[in-house]
N, C-alpha and C positions, 0 to 999 in steps of 0.2 A: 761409570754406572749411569744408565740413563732413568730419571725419573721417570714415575710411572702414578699416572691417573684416574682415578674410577672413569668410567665411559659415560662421556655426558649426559646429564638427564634429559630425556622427552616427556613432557607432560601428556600422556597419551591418555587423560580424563575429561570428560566432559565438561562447558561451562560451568560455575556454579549459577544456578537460577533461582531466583527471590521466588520462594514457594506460597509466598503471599498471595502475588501474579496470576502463578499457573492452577491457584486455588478456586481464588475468585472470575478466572475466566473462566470456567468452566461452569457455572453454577445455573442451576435449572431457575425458571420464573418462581416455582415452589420456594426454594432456597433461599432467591433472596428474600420473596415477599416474608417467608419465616423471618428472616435475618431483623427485616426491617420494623416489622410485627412487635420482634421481643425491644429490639432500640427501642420503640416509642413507649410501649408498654412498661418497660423498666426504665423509665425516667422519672425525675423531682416534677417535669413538668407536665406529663399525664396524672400523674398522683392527683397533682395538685387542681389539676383541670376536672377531673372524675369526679373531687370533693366538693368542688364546687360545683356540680352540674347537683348532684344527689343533696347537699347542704339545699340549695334552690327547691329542685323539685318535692323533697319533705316541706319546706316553706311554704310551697305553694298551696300545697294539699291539707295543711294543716288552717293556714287562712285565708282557702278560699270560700269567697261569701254565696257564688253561684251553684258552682259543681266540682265535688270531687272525683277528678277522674278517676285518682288510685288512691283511696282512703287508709288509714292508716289500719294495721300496719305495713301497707305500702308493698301488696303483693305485686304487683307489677313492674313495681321498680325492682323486687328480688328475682322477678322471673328474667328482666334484663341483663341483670349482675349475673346470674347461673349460666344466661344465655353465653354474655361475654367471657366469662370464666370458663367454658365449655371448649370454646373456638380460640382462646389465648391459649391455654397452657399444653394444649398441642404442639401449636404454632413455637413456643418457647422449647418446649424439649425438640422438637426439630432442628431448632436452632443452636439448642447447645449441643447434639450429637454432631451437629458438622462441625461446630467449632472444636469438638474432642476430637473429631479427626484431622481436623487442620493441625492440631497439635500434636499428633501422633505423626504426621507428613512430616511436620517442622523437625521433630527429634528425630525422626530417620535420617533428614538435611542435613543435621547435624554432623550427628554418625559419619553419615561419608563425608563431609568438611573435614573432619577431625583426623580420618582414616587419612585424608590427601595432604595433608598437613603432616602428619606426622608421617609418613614415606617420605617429603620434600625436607624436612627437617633429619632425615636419617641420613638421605642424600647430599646433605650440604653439610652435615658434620663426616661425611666419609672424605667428602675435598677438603674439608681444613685438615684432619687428620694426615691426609697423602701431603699436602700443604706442609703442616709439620714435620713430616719426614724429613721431606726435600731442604727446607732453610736449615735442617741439624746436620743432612750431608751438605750443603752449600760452607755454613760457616766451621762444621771439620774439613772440608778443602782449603778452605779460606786459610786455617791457622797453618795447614801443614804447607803452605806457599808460601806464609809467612817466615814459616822456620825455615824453610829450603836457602827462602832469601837472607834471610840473618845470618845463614851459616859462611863462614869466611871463606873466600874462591880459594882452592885450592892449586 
C-alpha cells in the first residue's frame, strides 16, 4: 500500500500589507492638514495654551488704564472663539470620517487574514491527518514483521 498525500499547498494570495501604509500614502493635503488640525486641537496642550491666551486677554481688558480694545463682555474675543469653532469642527469630523474608514479598511484586513489563515490551518491539519494514517499503517506493518519474525522457522 503506498501512502498517499494531500497535494502540496501553494500560497497563491497576495502579500499581507500593513494597511496603515497604504492608508496614509495616499492621503490628500486636505486629509492630513484635517488629521493634524484635530491632533493639536484635541490636546492637554492647546486646551491649556487657549486658556491661557483668553485668561490674559480678559485680564488685559479688564485692567487696562488706556484702551479697551474689546470691553467686556468681550465680544470680539467671542467672535474669534465662533470663528475658530466654525473652521475646527469641520476640520475634526473630517478627520474622524477617514479614521472610520481606516477602520473599516482595517476590519476588511482582517477578514481576508483570517480567511488565509484558516484555509493554511485546514491545509496543515489534512497533512497531519494523512501523516496519521501512514505511522498507523507503518507501525501495523511493523507488528506483523515482528510476529512473521517470532514465528519459529519451519
Amino acid at each position: 500500500m503506498q501512502p498517499s498525500f494531500p497535494e502540496p499547498y501553494e500560497h497563491d494570495h497576495p502579500p499581507v500589507r500593513n494597511v496603515n501604509e497604504v492608508a496614509t500614502a495616499g492621503l490628500t493635503w486636505g486629509e492630513w492638514a484635517a488629521d493634524r488640525v484635530a491632533g493639536v486641537v484635541g490636546s492637554w496642550w492647546f486646551i491649556g495654551l487657549q486658556s491661557a491666551l483668553l485668561l490674559l486677554w480678559a485680564a488685559l481688558n479688564v485692567i487696562a488704564w488706556v484702551e479697551h480694545w474689546d470691553p467686556y463682555p468681550f465680544i470680539l474675543m467671542n467672535l474669534f472663539l465662533s470663528l475658530q469653532a466654525a473652521y475646527t469642527a469641520p476640520m475634526i469630523m473630517m478627520s474622524q470620517n477617514r479614521v472610520a474608514a481606516l477602520d473599516r479598511l482595517r476590519a476588511q484586513n482582517d477578514y481576508e487574514i483570517n480567511l488565509k489563515a484558516e484555509e493554511e490551518v485546514r491545509v496543515v491539519l489534512e497533512h497531519l491527518e494523512a501523516q496519521s494514517h501512514l505511522l498507523r499503517d507503518l507501525q501495523r506493518e511493523v507488528r506483523e514483521l515482528r510476529a512473521q519474525l517470532a514465528k519459529p522457522a519451519e
